[in-house]
C-alpha positions in Angstrom: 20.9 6.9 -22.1 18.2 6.5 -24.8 18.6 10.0 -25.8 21.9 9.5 -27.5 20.7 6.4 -29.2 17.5 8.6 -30.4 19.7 11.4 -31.7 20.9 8.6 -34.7 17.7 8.0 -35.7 16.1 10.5 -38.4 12.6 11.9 -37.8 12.2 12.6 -41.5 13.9 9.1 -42.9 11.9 7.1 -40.4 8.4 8.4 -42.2 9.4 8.2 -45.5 11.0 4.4 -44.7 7.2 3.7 -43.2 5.7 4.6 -46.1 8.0 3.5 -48.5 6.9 -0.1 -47.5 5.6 -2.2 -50.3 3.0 -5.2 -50.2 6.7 -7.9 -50.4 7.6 -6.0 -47.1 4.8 -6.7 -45.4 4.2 -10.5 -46.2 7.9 -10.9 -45.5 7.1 -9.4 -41.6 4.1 -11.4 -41.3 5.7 -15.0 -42.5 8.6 -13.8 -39.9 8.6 -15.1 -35.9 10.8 -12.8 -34.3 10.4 -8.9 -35.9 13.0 -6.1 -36.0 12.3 -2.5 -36.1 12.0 -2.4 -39.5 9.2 -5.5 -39.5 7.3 -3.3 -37.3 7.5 -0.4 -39.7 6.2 -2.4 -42.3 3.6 -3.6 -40.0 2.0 -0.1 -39.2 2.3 1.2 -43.0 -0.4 1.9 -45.2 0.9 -0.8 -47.3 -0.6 -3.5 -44.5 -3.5 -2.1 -44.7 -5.0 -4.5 -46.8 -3.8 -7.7 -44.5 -5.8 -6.3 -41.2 -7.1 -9.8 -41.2 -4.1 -11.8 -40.9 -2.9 -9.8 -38.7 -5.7 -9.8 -36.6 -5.4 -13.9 -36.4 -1.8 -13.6 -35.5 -2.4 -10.8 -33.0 -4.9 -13.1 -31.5 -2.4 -16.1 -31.5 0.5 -14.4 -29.8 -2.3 -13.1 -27.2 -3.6 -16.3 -25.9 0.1 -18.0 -26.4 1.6 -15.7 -24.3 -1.7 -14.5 -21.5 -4.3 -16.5 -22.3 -7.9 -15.4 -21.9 -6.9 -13.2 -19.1 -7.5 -9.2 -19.2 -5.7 -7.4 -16.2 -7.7 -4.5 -14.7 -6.7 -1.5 -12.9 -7.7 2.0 -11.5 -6.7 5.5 -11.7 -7.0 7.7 -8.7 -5.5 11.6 -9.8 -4.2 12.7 -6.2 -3.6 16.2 -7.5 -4.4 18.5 -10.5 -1.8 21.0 -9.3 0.8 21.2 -12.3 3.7 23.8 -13.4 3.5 22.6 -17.1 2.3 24.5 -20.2 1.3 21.6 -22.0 -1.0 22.7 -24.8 -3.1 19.7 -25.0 -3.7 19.3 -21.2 -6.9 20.3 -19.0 -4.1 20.4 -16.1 -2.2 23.2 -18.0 -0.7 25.8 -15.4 -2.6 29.1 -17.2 -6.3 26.8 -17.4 -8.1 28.7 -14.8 -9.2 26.2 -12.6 -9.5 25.4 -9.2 -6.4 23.4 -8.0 -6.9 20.2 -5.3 -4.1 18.2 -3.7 -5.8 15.6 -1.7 -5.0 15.5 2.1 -4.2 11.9 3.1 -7.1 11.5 4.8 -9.4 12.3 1.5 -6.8 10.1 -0.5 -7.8 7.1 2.0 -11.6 7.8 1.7 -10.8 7.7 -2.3 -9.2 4.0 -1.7 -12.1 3.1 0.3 -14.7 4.3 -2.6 -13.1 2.8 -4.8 -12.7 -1.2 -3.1 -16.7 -0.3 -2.7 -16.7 -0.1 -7.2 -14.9 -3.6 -7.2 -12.3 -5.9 -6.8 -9.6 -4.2 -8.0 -5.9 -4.8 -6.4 -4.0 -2.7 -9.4 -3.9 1.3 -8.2 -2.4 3.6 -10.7 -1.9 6.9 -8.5 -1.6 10.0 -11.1 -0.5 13.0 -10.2 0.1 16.8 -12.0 4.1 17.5 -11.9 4.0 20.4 -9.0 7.1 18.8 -6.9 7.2 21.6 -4.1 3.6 20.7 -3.4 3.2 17.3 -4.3 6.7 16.1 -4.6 8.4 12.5 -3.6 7.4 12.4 0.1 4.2 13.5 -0.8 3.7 10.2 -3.2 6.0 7.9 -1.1 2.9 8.7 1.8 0.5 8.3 -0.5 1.9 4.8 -1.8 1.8 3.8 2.6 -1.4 4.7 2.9 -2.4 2.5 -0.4 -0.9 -1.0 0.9 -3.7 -2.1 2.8 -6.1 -1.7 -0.1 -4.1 -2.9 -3.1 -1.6 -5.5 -3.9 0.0 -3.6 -6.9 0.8 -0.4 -6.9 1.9 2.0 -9.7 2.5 5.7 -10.6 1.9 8.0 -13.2 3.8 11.3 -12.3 7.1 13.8 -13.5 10.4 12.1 -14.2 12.2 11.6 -11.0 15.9 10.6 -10.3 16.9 7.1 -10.0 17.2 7.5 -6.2 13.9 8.7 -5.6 12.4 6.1 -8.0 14.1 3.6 -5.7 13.3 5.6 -3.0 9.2 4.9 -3.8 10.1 1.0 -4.6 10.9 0.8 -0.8 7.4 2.2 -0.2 5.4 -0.3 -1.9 6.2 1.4 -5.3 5.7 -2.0 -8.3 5.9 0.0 -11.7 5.9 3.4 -13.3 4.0 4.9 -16.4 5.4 7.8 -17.9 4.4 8.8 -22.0 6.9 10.3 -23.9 3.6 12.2 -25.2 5.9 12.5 -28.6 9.3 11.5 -29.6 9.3 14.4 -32.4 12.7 16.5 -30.5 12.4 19.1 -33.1 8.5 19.8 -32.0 8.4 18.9 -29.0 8.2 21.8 -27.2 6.1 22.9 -29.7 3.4 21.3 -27.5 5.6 21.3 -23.9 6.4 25.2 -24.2 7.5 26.0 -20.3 7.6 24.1 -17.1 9.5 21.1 -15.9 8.3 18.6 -19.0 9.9 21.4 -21.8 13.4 19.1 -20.9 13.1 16.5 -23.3 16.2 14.4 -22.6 15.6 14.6 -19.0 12.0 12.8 -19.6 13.0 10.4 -22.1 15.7 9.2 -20.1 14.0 9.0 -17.2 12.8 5.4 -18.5 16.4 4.5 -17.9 16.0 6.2 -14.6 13.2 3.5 -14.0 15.6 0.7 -14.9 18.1 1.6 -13.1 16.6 1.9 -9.9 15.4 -1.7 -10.6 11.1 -0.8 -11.1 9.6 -4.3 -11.8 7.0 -2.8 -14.6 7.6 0.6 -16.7 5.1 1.8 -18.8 5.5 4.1 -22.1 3.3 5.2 -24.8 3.0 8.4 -27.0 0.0 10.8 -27.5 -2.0 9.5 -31.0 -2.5 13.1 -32.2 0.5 15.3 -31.6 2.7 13.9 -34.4 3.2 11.7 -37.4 1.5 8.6 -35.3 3.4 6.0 -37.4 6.6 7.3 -37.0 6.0 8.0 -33.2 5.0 4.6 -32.5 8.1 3.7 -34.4 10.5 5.5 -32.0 8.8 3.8 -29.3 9.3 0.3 -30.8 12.9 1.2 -30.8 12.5 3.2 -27.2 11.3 -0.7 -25.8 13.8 -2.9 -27.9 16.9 -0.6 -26.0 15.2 -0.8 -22.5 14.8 -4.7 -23.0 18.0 -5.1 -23.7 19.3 -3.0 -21.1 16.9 -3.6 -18.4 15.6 -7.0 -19.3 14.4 -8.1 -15.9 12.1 -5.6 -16.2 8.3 -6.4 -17.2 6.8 -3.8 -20.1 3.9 -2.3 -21.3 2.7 0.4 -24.0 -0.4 2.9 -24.4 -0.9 4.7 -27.5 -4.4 6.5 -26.5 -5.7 8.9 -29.0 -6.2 12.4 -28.3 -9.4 13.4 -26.3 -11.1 16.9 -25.4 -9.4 18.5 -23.3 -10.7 21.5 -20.8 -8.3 24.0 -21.6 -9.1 25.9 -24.9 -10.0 23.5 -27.4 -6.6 21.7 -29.0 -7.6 19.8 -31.7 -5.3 17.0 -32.7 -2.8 17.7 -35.3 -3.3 13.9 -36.6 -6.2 11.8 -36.5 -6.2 8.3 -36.3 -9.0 5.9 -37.2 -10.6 2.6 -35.4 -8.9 1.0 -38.0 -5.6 2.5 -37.9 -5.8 1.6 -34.1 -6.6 -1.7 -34.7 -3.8 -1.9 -36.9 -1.1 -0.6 -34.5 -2.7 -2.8 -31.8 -1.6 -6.1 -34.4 1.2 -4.9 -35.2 2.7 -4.3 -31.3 1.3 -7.3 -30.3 3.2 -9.3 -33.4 6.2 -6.9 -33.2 6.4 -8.2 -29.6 4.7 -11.0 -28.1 5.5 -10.3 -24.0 4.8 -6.8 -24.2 1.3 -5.7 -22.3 -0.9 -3.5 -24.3 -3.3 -1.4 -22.3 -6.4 0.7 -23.6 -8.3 3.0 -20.9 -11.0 4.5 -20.5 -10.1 6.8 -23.4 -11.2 4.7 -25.8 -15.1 3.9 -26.3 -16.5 0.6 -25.5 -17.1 -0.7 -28.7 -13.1 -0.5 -29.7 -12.2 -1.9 -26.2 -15.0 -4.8 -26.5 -13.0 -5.4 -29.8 -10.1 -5.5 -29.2 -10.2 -7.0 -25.9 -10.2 -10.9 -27.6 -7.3 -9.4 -30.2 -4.3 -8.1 -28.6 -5.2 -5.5 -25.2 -4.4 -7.2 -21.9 -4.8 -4.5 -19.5 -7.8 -1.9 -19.4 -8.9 0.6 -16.7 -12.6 0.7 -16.0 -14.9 3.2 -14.1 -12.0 5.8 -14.3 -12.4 9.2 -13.2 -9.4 12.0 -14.0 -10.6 14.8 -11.6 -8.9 14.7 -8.5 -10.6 12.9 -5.8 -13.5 11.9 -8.5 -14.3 8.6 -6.8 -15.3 10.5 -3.1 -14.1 13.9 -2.7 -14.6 15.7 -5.0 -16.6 14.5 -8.0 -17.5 17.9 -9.5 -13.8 18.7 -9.8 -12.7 19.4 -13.7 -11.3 16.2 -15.7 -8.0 16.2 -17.1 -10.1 14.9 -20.1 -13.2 13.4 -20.9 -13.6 9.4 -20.5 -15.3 7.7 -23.6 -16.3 4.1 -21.8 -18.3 5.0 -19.1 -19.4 1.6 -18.2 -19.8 0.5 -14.8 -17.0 -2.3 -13.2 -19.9 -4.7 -13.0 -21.0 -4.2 -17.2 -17.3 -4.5 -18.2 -16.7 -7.7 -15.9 -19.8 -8.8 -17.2 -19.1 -8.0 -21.0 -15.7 -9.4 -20.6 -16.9 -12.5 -19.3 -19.5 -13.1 -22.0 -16.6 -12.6 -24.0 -14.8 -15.7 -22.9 -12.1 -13.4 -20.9 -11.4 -13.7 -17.5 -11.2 -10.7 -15.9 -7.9 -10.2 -13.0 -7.6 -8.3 -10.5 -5.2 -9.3 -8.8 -1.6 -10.1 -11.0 1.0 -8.8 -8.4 2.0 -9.4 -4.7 4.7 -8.0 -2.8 5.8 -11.4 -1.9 6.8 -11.8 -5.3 9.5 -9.0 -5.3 
């Protein structure tokens, strides 16, 4: 399990390696074709700071070697807000007094139906709060049924599950899983995850080799840009994806690193702050770190970033997303988890894509495939 591997990897000598980097350590990552850890490290330093450029170019390269001038799109759909966790930075947080919505599986079908009537989209990402005696496997599994007609791929963003149940889902139409670490800071972390079923770090961090186990075709990681040291976060990741590659290698792969947002409980304000260019520059160095790996950026981000870095490195992005339960039909007045920066309609972010030169998909998956 990745835990163990984590626990011989320092915290405190990861972020002093990072920004012990020099100028020679960087050129010597850039001038390589295959990067380690360590290359990667180098790569997000303040020391390649001054080569944003070149990396840029390369980033670029790797992008259109590897997907061309394609950019995947998908859609969230939040089933439920109702969530046991005491997460500090989350609108969902068990003590935010708000009202609390599961969908009935007749309102979740009206939300597939709005949404087909936004656009074409064929990649559903159903999100849910971690309430399992509410909204637990069965609960998702009928969710998942009811979503086959509509969509051709089908993923889910909710708590760590055991291997069985995550195979369980696969034999409902389940393609891929998207779970973030949120941070890979052990000491701190429940710092931020104080009480409910995410305070058990090992059990979340190993449920990405729950995932692999079970066989999921696509697992998704990232970490929370604001919680932590975000260079030595990103780090742990790097070596979080190098250990599920090689374990689980016929498994497909992508990262998020979304920075920190408003959130509707009390005003957390990020402990770290990272800059447009400091995105940028993680964005590079993933995308030259590993060549395969899919990068996503959602509707987080503002459009000006995503525009950017849409011909540079990212080869999945949500659009039109709405993080309220039932947001597309239901209930639109229902509180966010948190607040979406790129408000764009599908139609302006096909249309800017496309004047772009990218070639927006929305449709990358088929069960036929499996």
């Amino acid at each position: 399990m990745f835990s163990e591997e984590l626990e011989k990897i320092s915290w405190e000598e990861t972020t002093k390696s990072i920004y012990a980097k020099t100028d020679a350590d960087v050129r010597r990552a850039l001038a390589k074709s295959r990067l380690n850890v360590d290359d990667f490290m180098a790569l997000i330093s303040p020391a390649a700071a001054p080569y944003l450029e070149t990396m840029a170019q390369l980033s670029q390269k790797y992008t259109l070697e590897r997907f061309g001038k394609t950019m995947s799109m998908f859609i969230p759909l939040y089933i439920t807000n109702s969530c046991t966790n005491s997460c500090v930075y989350c609108g969902f947080h068990v003590s935010n007094p708000m009202k609390r919505t599961i969908l009935t599986y007749e309102e979740i079908e009206n939300e597939y139906k709005a949404i087909k009537k936004l656009g074409p989209f064929e990649n559903l990402l159903i999100v849910t709060g971690e309430n399992p005696a509410k909204a637990g496997v069965d609960y998702i599994a009928k969710a998942l049924d009811i979503a086959k007609p509509y969509f051709s791929n089908l993923k889910i963003e909710v708590m760590p599950l055991k291997a069985e149940e995550y195979k369980y889902l696969t034999e409902h139409g389940l393609n891929g899983v998207i779970c973030f670490q949120e941070t890979y800071n052990k000491a701190n972390y429940n710092i931020y995850h104080p009480r409910g079923m995410k305070s058990n770090f090992e059990w979340r961090v190993n449920g990405f080799d729950r995932m692999g186990q079970a066989g999921v075709h696509s697992i998704g990681m990232g970490v929370l840009i604001g919680l932590e040291e975000w260079r030595t976060d990103v780090t742990m990741m790097a070596y979080h994806l190098r250990y599920l590659q090689k374990n689980y290698w016929r498994t497909k792969y992508s990262v998020n690193f979304p920075r920190m947002r408003p959130s509707e409980n009390g005003g957390f304000q990020p402990n770290v702050v990272m800059t447009d260019k400091e995105l940028a520059q993680l964005t590079f160095a993933m995308r030259i770190f590993d060549h395969d790996v899919d990068i996503s950026f959602s509707t987080r981000e503002p459009a000006y970033i995503r525009d950017n870095m849409a011909t540079l490195g990212v080869t999945t992005m949500s659009a039109e997303s709405k993080t309220e339960p039932g947001g597309y039909f239901s209930y639109p007045q229902t509180l966010e988890q948190f607040h979406v920066s790129d408000d764009r309609t599908t139609a302006e972010i096909d249309a800017t894509l496309k004047k772009m030169g990218r070639e927006p998909v929305w449709k990358d998956w088929d069960d036929i495939l499996n």
